[in-house]
PyMOL Python script that loads the backbone (N, CA, C, O; Angstrom):
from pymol import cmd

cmd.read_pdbstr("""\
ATOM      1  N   UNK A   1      -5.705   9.355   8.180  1.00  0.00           N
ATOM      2  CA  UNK A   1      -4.942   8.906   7.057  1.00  0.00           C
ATOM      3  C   UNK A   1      -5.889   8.177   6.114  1.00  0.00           C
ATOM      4  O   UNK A   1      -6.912   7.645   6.546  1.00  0.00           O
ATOM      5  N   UNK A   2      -5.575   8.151   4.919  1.00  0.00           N
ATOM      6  CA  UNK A   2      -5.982   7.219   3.617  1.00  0.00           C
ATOM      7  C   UNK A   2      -5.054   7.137   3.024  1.00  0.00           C
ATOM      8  O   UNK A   2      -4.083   7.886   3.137  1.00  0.00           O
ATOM      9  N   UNK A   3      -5.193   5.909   2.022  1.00  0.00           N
ATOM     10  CA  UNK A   3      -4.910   5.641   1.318  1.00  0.00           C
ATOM     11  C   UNK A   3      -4.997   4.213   0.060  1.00  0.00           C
ATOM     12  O   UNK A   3      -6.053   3.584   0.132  1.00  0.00           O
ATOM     13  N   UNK A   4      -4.357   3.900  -0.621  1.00  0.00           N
ATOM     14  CA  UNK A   4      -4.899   2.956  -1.684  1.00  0.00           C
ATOM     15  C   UNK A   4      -3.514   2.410  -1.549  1.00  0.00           C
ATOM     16  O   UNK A   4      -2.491   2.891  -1.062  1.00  0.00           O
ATOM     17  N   UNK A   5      -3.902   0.728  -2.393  1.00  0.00           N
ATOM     18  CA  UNK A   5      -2.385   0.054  -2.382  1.00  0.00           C
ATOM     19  C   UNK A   5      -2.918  -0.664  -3.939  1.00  0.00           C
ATOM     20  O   UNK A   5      -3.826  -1.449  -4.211  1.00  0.00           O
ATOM     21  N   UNK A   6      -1.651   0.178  -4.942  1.00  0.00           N
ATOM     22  CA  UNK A   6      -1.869  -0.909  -6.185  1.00  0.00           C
ATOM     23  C   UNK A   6      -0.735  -2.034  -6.329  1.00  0.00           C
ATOM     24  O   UNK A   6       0.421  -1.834  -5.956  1.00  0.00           O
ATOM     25  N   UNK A   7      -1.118  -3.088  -6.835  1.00  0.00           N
ATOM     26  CA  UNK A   7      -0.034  -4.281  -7.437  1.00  0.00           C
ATOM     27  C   UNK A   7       0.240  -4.621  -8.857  1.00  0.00           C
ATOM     28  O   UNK A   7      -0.669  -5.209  -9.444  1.00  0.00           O
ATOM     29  N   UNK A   8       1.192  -4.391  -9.431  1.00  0.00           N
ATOM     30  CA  UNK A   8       1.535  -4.509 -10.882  1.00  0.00           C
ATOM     31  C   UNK A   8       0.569  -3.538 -11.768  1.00  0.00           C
ATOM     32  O   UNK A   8       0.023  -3.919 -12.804  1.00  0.00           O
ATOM     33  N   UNK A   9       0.422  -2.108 -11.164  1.00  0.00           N
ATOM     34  CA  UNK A   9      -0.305  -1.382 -11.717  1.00  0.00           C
ATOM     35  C   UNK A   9      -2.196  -0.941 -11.727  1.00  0.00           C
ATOM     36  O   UNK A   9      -2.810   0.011 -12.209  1.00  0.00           O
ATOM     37  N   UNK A  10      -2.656  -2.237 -10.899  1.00  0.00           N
ATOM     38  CA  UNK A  10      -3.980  -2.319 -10.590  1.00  0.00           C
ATOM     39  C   UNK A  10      -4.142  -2.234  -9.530  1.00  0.00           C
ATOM     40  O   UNK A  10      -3.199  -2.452  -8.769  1.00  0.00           O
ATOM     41  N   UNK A  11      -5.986  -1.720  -8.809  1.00  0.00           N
ATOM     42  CA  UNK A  11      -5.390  -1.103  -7.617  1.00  0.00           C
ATOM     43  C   UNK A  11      -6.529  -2.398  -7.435  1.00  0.00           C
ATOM     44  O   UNK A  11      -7.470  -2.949  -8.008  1.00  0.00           O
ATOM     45  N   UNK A  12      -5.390  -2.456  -5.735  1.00  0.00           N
ATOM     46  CA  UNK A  12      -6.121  -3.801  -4.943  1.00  0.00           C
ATOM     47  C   UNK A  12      -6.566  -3.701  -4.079  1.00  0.00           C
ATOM     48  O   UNK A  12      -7.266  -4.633  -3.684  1.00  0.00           O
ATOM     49  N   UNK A  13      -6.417  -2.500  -3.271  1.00  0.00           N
ATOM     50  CA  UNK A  13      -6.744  -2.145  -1.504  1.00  0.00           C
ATOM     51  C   UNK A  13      -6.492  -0.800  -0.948  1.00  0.00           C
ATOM     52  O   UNK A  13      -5.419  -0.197  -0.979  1.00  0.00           O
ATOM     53  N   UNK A  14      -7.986  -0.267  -0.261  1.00  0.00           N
ATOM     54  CA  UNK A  14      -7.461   0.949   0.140  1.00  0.00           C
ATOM     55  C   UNK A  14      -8.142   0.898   1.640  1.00  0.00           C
ATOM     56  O   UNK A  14      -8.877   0.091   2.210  1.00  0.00           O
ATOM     57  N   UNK A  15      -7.511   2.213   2.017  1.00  0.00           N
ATOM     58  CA  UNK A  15      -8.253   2.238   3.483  1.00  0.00           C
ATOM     59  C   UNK A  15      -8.063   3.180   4.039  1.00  0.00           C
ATOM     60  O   UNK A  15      -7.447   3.951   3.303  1.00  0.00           O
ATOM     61  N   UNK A  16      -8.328   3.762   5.374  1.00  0.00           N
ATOM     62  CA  UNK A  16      -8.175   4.613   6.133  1.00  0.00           C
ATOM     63  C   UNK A  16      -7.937   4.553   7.804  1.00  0.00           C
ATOM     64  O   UNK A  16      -8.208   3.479   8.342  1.00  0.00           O
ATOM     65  N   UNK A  17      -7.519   5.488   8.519  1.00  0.00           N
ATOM     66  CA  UNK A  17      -7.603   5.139   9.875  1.00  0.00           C
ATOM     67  C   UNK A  17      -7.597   6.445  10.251  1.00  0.00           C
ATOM     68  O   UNK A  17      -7.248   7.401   9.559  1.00  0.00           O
ATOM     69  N   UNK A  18      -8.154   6.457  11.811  1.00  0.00           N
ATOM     70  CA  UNK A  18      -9.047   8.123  12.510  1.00  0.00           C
ATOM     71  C   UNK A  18      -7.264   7.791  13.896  1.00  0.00           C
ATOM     72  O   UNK A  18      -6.731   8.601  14.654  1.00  0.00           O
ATOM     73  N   UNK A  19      -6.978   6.561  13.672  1.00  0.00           N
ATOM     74  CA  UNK A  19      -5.971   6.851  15.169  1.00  0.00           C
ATOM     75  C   UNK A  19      -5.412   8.319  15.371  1.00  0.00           C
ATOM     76  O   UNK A  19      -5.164   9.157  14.504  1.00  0.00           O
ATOM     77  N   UNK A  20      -5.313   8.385  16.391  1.00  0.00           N
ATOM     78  CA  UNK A  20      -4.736   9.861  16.381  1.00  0.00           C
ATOM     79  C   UNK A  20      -3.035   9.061  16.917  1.00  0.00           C
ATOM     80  O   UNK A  20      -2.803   8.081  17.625  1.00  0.00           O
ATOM     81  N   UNK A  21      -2.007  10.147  16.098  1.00  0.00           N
ATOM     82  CA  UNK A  21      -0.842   9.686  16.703  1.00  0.00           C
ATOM     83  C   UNK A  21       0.369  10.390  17.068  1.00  0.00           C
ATOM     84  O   UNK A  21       0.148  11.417  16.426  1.00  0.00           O
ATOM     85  N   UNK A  22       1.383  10.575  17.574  1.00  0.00           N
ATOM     86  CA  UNK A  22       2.697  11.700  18.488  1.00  0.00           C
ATOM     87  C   UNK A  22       3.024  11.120  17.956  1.00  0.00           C
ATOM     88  O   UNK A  22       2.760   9.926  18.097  1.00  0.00           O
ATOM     89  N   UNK A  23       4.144  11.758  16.592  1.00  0.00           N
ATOM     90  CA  UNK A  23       5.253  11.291  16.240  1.00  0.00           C
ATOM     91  C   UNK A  23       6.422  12.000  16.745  1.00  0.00           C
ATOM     92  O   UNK A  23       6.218  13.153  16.366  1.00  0.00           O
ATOM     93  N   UNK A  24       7.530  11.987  17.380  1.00  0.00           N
ATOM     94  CA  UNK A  24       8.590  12.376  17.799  1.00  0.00           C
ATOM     95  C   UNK A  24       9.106  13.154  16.668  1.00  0.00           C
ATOM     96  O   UNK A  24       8.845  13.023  15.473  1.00  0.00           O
ATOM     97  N   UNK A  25      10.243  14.371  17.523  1.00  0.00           N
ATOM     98  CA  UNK A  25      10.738  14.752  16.246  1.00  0.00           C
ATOM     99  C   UNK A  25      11.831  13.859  15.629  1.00  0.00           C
ATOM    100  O   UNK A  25      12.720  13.247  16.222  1.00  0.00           O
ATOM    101  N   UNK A  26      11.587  13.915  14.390  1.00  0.00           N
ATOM    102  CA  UNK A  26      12.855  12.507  13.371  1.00  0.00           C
ATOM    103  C   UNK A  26      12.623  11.431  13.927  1.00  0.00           C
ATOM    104  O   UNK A  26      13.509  10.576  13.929  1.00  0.00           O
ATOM    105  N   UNK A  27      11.032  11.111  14.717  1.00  0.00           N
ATOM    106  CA  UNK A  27      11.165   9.872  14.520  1.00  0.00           C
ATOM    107  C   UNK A  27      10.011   9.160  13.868  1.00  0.00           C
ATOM    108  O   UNK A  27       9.332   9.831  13.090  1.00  0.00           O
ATOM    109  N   UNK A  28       9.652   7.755  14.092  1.00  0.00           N
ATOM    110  CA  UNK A  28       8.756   7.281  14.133  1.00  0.00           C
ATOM    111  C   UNK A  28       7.084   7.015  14.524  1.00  0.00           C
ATOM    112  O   UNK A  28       6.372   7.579  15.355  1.00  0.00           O
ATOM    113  N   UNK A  29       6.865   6.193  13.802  1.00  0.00           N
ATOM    114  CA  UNK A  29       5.046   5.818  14.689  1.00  0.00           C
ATOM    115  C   UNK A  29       4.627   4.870  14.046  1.00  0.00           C
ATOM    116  O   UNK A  29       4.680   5.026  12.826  1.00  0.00           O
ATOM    117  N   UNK A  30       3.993   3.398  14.614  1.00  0.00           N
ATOM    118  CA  UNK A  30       3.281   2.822  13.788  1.00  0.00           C
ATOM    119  C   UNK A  30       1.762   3.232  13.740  1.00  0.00           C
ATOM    120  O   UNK A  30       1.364   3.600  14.845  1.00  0.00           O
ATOM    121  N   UNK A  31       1.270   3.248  13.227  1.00  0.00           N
ATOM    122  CA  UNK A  31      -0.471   3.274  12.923  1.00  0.00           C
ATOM    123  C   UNK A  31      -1.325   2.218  12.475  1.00  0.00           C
ATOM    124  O   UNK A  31      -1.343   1.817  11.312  1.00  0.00           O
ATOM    125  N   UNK A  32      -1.887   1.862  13.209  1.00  0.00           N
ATOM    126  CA  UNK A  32      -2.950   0.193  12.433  1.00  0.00           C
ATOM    127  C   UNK A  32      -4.177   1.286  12.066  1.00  0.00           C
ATOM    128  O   UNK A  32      -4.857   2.256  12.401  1.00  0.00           O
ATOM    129  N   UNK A  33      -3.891   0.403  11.218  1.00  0.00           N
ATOM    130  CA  UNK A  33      -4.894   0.861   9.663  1.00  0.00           C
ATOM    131  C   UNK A  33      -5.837  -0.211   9.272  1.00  0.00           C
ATOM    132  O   UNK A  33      -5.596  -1.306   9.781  1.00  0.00           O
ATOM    133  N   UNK A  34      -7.021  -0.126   8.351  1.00  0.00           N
ATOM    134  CA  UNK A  34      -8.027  -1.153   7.929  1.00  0.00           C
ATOM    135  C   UNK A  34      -8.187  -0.911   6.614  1.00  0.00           C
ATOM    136  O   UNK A  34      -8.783   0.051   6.129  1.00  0.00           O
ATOM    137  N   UNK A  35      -7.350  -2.287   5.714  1.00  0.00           N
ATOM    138  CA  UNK A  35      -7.964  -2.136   4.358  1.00  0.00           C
ATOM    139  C   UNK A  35      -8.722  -2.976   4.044  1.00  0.00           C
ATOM    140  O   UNK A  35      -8.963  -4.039   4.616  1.00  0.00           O
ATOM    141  N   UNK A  36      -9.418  -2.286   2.523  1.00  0.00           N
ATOM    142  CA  UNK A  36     -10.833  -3.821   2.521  1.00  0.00           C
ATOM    143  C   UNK A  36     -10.176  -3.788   0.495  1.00  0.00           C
ATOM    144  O   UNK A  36      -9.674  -2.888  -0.179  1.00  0.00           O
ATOM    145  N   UNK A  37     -10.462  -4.938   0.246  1.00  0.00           N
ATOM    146  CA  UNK A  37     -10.264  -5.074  -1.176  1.00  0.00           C
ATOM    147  C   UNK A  37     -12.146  -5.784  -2.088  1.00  0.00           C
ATOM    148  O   UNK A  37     -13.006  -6.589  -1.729  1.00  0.00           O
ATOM    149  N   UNK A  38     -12.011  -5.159  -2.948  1.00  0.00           N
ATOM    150  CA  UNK A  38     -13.502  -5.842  -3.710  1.00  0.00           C
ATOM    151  C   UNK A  38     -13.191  -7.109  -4.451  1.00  0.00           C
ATOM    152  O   UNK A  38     -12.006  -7.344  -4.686  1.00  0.00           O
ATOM    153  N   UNK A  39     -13.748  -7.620  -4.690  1.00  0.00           N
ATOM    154  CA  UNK A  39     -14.068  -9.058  -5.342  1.00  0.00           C
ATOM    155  C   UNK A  39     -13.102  -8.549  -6.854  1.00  0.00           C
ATOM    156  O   UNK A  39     -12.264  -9.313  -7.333  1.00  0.00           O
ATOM    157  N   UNK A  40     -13.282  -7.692  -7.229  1.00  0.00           N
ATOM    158  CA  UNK A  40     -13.111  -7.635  -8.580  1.00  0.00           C
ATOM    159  C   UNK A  40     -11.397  -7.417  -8.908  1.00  0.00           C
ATOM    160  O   UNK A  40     -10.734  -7.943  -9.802  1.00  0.00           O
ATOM    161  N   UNK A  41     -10.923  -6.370  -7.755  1.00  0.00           N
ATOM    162  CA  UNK A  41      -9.225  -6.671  -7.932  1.00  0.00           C
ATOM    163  C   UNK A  41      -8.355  -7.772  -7.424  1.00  0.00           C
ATOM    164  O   UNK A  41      -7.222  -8.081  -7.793  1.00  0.00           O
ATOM    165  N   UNK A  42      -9.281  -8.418  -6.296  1.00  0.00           N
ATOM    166  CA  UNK A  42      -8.760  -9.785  -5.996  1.00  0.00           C
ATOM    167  C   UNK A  42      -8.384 -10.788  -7.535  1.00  0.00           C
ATOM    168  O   UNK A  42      -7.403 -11.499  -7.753  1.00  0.00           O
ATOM    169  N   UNK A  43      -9.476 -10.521  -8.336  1.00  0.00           N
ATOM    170  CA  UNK A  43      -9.558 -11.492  -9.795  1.00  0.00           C
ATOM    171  C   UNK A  43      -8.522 -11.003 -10.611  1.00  0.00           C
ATOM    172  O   UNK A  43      -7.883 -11.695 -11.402  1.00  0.00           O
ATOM    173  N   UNK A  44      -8.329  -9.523 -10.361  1.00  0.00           N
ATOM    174  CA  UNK A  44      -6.938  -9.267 -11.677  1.00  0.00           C
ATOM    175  C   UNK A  44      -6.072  -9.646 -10.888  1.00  0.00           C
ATOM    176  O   UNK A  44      -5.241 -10.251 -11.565  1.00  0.00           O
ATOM    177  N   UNK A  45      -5.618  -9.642  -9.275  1.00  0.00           N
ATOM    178  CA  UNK A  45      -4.393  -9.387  -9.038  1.00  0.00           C
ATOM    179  C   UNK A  45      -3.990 -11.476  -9.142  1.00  0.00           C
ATOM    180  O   UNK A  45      -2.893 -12.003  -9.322  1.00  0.00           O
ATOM    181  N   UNK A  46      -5.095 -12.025  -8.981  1.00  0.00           N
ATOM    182  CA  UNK A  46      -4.586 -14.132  -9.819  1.00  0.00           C
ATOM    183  C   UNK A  46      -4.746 -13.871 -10.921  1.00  0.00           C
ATOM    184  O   UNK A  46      -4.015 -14.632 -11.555  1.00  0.00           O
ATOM    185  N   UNK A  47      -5.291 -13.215 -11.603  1.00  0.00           N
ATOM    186  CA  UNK A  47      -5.060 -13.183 -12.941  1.00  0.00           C
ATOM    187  C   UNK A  47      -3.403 -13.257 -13.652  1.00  0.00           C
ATOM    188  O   UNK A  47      -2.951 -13.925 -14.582  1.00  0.00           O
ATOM    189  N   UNK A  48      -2.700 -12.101 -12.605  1.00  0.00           N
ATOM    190  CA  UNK A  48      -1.177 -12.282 -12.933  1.00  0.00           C
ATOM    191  C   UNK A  48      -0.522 -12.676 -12.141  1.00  0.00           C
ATOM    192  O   UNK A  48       0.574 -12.129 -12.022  1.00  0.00           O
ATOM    193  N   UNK A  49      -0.837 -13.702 -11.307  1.00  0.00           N
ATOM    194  CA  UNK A  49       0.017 -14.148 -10.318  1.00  0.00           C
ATOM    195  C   UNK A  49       1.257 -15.206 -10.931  1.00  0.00           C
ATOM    196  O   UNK A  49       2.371 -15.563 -10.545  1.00  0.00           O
ATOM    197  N   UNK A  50       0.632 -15.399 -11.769  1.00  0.00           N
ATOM    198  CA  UNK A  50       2.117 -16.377 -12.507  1.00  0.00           C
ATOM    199  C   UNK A  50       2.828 -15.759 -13.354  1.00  0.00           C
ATOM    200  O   UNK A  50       3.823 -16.363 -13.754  1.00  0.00           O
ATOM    201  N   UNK A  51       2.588 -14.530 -13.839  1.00  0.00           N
ATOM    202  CA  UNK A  51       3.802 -13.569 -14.138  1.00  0.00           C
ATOM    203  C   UNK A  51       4.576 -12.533 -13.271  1.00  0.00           C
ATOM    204  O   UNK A  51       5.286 -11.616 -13.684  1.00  0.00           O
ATOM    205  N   UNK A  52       4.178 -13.003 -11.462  1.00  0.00           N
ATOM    206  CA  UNK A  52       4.542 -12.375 -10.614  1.00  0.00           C
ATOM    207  C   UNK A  52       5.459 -13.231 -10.620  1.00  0.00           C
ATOM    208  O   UNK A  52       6.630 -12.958 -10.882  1.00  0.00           O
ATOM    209  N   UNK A  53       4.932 -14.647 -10.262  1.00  0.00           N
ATOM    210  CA  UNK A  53       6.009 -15.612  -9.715  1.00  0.00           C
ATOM    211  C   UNK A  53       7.428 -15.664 -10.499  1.00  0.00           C
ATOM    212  O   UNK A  53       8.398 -16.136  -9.905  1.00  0.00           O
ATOM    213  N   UNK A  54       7.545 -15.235 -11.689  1.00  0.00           N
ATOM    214  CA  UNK A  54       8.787 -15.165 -12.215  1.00  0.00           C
ATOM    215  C   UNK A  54       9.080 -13.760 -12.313  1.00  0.00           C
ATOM    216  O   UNK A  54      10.279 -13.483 -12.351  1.00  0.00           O
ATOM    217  N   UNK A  55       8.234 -12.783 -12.365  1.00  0.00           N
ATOM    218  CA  UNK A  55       8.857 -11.220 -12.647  1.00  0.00           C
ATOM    219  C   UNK A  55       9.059 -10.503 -10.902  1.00  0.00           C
ATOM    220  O   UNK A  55       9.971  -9.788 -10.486  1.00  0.00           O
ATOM    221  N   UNK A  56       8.209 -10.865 -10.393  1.00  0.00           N
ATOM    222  CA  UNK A  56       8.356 -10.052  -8.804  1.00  0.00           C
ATOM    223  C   UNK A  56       7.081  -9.253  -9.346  1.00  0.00           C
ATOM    224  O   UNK A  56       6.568  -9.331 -10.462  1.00  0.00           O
ATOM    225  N   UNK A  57       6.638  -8.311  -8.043  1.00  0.00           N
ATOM    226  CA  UNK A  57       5.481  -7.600  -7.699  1.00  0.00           C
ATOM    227  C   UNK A  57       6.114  -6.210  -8.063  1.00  0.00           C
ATOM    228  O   UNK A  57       7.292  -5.999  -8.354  1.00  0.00           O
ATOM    229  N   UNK A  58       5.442  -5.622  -8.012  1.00  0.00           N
ATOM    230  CA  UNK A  58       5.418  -3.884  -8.202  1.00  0.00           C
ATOM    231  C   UNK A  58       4.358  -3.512  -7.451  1.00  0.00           C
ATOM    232  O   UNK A  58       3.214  -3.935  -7.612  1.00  0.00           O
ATOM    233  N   UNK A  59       4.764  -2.598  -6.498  1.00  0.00           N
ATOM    234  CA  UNK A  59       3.641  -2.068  -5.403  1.00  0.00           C
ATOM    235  C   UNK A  59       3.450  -0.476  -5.111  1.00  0.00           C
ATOM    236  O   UNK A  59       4.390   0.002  -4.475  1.00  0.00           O
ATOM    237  N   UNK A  60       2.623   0.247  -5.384  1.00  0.00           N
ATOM    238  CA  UNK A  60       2.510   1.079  -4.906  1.00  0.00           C
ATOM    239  C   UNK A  60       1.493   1.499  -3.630  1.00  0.00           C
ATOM    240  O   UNK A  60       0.522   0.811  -3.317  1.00  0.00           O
ATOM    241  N   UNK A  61       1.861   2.676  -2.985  1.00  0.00           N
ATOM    242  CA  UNK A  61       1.270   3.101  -1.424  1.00  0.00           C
ATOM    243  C   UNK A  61       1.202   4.365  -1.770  1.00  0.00           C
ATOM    244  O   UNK A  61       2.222   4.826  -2.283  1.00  0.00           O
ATOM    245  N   UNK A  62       0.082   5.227  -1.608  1.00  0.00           N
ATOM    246  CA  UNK A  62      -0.396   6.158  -1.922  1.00  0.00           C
ATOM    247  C   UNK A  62      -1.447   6.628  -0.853  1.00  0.00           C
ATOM    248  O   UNK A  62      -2.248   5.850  -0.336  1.00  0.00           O
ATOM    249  N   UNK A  63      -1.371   8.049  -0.550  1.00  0.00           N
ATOM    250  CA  UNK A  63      -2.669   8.798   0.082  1.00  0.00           C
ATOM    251  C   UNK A  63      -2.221   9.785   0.849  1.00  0.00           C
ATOM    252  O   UNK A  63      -1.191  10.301   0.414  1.00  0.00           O
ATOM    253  N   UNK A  64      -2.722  10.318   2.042  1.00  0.00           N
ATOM    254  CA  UNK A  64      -2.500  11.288   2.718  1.00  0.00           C
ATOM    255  C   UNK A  64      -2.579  11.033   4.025  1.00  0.00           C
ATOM    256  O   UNK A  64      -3.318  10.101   4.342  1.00  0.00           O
ATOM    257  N   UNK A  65      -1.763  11.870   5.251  1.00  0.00           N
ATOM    258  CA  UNK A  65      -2.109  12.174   6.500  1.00  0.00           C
ATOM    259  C   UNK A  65      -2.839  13.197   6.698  1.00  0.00           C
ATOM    260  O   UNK A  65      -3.066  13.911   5.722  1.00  0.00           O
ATOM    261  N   UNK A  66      -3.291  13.483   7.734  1.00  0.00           N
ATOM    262  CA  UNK A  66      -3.658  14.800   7.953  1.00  0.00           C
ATOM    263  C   UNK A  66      -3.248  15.103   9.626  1.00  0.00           C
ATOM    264  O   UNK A  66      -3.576  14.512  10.655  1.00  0.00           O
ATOM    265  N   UNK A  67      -2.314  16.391   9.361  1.00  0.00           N
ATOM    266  CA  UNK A  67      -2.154  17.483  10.577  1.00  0.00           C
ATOM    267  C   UNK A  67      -3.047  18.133  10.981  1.00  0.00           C
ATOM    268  O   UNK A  67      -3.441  18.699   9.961  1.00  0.00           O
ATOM    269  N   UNK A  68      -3.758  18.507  11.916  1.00  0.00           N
ATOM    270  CA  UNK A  68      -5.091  19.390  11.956  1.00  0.00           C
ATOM    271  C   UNK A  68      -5.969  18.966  11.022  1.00  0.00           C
ATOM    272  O   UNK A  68      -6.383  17.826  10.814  1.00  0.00           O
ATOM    273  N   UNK A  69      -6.345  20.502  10.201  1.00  0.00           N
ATOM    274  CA  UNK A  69      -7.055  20.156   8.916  1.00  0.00           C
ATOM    275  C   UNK A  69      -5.830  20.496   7.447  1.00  0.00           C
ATOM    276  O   UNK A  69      -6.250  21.055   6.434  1.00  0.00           O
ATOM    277  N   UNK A  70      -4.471  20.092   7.569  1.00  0.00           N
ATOM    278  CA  UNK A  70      -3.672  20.022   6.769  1.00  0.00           C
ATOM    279  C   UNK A  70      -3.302  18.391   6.222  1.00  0.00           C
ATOM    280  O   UNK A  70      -2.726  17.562   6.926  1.00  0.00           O
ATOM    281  N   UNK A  71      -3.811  18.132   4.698  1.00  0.00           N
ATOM    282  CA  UNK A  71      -3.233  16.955   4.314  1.00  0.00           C
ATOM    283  C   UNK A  71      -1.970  17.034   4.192  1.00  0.00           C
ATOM    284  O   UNK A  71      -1.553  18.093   4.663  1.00  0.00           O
ATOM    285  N   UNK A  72      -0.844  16.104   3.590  1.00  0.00           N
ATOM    286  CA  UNK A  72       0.145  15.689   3.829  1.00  0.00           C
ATOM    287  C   UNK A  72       0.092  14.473   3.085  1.00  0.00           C
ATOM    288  O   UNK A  72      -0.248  13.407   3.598  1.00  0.00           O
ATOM    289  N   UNK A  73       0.511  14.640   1.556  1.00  0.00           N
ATOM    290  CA  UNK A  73       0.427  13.644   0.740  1.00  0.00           C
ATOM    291  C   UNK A  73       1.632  12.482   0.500  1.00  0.00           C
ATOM    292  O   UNK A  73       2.745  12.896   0.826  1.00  0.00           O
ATOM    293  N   UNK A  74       1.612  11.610   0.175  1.00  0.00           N
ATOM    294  CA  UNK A  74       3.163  10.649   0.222  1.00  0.00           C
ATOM    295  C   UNK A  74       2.678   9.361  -0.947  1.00  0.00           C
ATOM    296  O   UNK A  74       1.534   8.924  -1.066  1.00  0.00           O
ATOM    297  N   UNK A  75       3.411   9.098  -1.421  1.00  0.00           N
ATOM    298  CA  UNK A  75       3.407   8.031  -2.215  1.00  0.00           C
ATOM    299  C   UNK A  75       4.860   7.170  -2.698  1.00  0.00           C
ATOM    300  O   UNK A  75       5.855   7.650  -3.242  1.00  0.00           O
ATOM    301  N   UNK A  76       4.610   5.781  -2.309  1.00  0.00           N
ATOM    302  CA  UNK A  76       5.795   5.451  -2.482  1.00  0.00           C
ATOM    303  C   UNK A  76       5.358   4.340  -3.151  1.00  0.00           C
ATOM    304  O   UNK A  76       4.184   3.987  -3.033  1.00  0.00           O
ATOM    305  N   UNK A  77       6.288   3.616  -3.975  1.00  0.00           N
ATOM    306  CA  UNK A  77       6.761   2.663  -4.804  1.00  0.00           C
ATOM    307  C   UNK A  77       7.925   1.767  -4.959  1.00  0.00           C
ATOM    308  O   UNK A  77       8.982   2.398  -4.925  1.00  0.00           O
ATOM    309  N   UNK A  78       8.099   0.142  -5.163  1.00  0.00           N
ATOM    310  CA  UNK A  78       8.821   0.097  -4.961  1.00  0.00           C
ATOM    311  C   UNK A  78       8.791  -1.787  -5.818  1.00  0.00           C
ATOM    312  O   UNK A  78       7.999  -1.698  -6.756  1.00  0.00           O
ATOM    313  N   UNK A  79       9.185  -2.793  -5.770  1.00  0.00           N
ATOM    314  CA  UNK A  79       9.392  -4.060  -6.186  1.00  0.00           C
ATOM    315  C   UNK A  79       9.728  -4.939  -5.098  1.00  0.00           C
ATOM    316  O   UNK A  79      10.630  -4.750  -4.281  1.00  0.00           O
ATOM    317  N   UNK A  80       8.865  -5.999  -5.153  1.00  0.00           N
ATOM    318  CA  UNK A  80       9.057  -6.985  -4.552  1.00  0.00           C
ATOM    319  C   UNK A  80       9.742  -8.410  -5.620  1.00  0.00           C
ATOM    320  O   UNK A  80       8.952  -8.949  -6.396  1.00  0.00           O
ATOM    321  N   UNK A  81      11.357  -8.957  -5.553  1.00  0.00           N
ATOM    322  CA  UNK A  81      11.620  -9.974  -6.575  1.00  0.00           C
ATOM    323  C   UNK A  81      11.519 -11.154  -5.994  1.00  0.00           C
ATOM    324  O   UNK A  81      11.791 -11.439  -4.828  1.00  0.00           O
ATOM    325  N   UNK A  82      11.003 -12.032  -7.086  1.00  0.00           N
ATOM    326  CA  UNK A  82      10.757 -13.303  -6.276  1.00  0.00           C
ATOM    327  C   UNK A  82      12.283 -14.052  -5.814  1.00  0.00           C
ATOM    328  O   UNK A  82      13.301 -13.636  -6.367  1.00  0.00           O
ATOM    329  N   UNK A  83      12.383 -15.139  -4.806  1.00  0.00           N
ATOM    330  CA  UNK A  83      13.400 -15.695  -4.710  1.00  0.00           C
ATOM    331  C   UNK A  83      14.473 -16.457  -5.691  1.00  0.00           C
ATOM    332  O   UNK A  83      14.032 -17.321  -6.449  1.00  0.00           O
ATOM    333  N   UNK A  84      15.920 -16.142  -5.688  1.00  0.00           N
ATOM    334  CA  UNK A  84      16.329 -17.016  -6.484  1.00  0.00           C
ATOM    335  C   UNK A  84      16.766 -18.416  -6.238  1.00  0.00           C
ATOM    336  O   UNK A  84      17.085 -18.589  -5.062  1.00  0.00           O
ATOM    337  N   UNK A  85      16.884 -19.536  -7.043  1.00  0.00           N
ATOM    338  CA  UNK A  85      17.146 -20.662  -6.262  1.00  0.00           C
ATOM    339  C   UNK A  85      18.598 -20.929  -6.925  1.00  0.00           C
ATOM    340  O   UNK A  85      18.853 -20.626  -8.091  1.00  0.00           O
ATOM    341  N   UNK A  86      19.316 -21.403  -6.231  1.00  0.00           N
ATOM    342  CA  UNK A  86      21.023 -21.476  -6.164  1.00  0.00           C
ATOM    343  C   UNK A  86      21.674 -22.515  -7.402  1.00  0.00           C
ATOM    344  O   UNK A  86      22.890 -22.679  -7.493  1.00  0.00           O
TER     345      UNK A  86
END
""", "prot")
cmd.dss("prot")
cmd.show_as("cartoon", "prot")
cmd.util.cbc("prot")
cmd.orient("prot")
């Protein structure tokens, strides 16, 4: 597997993993994975951290599995909102 993880549109972290894994049919699997981030998206992603704290995050997950030698692409997206207080 690979893949990349962006936040509010910038990408912050990617990675890959060799686990080999049996997924059941219709079901599940977890996979531990290793991402590494560079110095440089760490700085954009405080750069907007205080327009997170009131707007929420936006995250995307992106990359591929591979079956044999068949990729198997997926990408998902989705919002994280910050808490409201009562």
């Amino acid at each position: 597997m690979s893949f990349s993880i962006e936040i509010n549109g910038k990408p912050f972290a990617r990675g890959v993993s060799n686990e080999s894994v049996t997924i059941p049919r219709l079901g599940e699997a977890m996979v531990a994975v290793q991402a590494v981030s560079d110095l440089s998206g760490l700085i954009q992603q405080m750069r907007g951290i205080e327009g997170a704290a009131t707007s929420g995050l936006r995250y995307r997950l992106s990359g591929r599995f591979f079956s044999g030698d068949t990729p198997f692409p997926f990408d998902y997206s989705g919002s994280i909102k910050p808490p409201t207080t009562p």
